[in-house]
C-alpha positions as CSV (number, residue, x, y, z in Angstrom):
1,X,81.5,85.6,96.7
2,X,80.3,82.5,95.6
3,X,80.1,80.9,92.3
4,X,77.1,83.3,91.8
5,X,79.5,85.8,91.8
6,X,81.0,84.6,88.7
7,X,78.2,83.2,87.2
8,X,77.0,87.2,86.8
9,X,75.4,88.4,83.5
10,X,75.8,91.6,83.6
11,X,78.8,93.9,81.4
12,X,82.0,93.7,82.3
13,X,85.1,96.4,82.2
14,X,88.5,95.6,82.1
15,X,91.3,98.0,83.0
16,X,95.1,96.4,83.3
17,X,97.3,97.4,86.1
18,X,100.6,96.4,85.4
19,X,100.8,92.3,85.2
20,X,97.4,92.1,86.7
21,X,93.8,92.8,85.7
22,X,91.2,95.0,87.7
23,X,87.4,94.0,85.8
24,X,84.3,94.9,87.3
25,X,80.9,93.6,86.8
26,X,78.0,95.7,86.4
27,X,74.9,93.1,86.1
28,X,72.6,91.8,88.6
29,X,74.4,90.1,91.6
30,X,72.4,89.0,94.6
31,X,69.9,91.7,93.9
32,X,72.1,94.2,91.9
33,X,75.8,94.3,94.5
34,X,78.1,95.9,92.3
35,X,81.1,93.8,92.0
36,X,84.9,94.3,91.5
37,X,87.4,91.6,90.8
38,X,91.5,91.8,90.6
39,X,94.3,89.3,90.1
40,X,96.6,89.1,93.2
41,X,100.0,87.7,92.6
42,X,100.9,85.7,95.5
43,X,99.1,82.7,96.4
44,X,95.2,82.6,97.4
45,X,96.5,81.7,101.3
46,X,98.2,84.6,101.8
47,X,95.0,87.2,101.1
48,X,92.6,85.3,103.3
49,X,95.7,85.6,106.1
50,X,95.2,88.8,105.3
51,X,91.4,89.4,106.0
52,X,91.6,87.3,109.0
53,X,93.9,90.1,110.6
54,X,91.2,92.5,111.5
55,X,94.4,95.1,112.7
56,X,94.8,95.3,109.3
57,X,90.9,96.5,107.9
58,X,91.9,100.0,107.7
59,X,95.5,99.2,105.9
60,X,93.3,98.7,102.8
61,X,89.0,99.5,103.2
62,X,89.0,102.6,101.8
63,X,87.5,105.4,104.6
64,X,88.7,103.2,107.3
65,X,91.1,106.0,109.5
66,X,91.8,103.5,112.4
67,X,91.1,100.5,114.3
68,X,89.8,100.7,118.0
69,X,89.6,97.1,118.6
70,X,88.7,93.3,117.1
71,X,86.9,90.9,118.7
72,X,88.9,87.8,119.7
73,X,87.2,85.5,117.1
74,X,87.5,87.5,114.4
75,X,86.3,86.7,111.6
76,X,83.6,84.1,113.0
77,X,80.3,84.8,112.6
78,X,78.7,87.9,115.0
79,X,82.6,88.9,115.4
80,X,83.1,92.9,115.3
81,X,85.8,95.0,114.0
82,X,85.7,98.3,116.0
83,X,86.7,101.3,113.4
84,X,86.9,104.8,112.5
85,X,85.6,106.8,109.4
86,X,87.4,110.1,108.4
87,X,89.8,112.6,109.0
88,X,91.0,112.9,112.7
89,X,89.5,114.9,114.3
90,X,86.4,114.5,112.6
91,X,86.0,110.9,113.2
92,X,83.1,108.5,113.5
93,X,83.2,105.4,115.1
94,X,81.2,102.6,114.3
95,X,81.9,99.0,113.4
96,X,81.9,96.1,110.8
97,X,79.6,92.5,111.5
98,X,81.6,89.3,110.3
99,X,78.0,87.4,108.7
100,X,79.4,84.1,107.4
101,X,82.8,82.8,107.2
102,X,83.5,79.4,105.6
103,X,86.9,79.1,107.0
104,X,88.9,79.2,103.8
105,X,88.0,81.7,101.0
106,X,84.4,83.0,101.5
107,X,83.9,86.0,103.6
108,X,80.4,87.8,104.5
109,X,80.5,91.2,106.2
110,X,78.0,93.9,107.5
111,X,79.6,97.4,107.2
112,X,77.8,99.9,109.5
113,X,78.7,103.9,108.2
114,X,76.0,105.8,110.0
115,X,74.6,107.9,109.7
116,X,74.4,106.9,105.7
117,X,74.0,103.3,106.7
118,X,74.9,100.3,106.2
119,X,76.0,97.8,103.6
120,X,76.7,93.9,102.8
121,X,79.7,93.2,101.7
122,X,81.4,89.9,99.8
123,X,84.7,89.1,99.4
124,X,85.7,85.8,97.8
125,X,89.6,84.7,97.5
126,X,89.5,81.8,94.2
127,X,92.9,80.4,93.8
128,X,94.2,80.5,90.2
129,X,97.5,78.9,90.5
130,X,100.2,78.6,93.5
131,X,101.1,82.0,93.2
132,X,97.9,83.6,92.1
133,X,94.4,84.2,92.9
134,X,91.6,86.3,91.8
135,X,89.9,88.3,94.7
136,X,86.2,89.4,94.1
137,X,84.4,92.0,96.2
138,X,80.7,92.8,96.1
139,X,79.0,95.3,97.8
140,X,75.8,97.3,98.5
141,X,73.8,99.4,100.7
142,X,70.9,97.6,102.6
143,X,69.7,100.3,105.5
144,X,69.4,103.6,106.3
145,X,69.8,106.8,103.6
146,X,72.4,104.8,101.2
147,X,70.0,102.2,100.4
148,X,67.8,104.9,99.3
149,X,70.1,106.3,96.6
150,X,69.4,105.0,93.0
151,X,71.0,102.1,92.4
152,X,73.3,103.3,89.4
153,X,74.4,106.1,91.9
154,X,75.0,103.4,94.3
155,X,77.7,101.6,91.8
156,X,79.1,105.1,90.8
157,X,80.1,105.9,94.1
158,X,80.7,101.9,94.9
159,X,83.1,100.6,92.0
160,X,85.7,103.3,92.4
161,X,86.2,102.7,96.1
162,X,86.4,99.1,95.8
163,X,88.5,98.7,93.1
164,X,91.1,100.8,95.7
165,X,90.7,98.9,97.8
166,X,91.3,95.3,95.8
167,X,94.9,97.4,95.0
168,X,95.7,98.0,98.4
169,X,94.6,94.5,99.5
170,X,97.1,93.4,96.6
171,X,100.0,95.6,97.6
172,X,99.2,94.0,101.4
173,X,99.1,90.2,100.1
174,X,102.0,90.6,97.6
175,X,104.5,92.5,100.0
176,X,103.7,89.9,102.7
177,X,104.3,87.2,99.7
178,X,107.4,88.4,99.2
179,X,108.9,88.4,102.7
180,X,109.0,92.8,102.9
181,X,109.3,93.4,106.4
182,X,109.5,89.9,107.9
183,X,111.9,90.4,110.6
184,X,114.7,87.6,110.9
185,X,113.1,84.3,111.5
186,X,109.9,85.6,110.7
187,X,107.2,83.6,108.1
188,X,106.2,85.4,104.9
189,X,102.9,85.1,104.5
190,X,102.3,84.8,108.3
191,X,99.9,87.5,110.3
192,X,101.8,88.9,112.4
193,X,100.5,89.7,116.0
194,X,99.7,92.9,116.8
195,X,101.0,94.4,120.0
196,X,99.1,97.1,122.1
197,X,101.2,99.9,120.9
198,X,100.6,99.3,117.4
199,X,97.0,98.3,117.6
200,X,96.6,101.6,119.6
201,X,98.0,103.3,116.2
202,X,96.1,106.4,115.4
203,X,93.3,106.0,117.8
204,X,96.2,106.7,120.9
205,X,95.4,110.5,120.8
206,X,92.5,112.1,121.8
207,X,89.8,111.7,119.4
């Protein structure tokens, strides 16, 4: 999100997990998005690294099951990540639009989850030190039956999610901060390249 994001009026809730702060901002954003925002503990370099492995979108987008497949130029503008909603075998497939990408910290997404819809999504990586950063994510509906829904229902359903998600985005960054599961000679911090067998993942049954 952009400085916008910051810059948003609206009321503001503060919950603290552990070392780190979860607050999310109710007030107009961008035409009301409801946005979340968490501390990360490892460096802002290491999240965006994150977010540009699209292998790893359903390790921590809530509803995501599985990945099918991501476009080579991920996360480049008109670039795709092919995914999964819900419980195998009950599955829907659909995908998620990169919009605008500045290359560093600054990432625009269309989420398609028909048949509710779709949504844009914001996610903005601010560093706050070397070994910190603040992560904002703003989202909300824009087509089909969700964007219909009142908009306080909208952030009801919205907030929760998200603010999952920012924690499993954290675990992700941190652990790769850290060096857990970096084989030997490996780079912390690195993406690591996904092989066919474990890009296949869940989607290798039927289904």
């Amino acid at each position: 999100m952009s400085g916008a994001a910051g810059a948003d009026g609206g009321g503001t809730q503060s919950t603290t997990h552990g070392a780190w702060e979860t607050r999310t901002r109710s007030g107009p954003l961008s035409g009301g998005m409801a946005v979340v925002e968490r501390h990360v503990g490892c460096a802002a370099e290491v999240v965006v690294e994150v977010l540009r492995d699209g292998w790893m979108y359903a390790g921590w987008v809530v509803g995501a099951s599985r990945i099918r497949s991501v476009d080579a130029h991920w996360p480049e503008p008109g670039a795709a990540i092919h995914h999964s909603a819900g419980a195998w075998p009950l599955v829907i497939n659909d995908k998620t639009v990169s919009r605008r990408w500045d290359g560093r910290s600054r990432l625009e997404l269309q989420a398609h989850g028909w048949p509710l819809g779709e949504a844009r999504v914001v996610i903005d990586v601010r560093p706050e030190g070397p070994t910190s950063c603040r992560v904002l994510l703003a989202e909300d509906a824009v087509k089909g039956p969700g964007a219909l829904v009142p908009r306080a229902l909208r952030q009801a359903a919205i907030i929760p999610r998200n603010k999952e998600a920012l924690h499993r985005l954290a675990l992700i960054a941190e652990g790769r901060a850290r060096g857990d599961g970096v084989p030997p000679g490996g780079s912390a911090g690195a993406s690591s390249p996904a092989s066919p067998d474990a890009s296949a993942g869940e989607g290798a049954g039927p289904g």
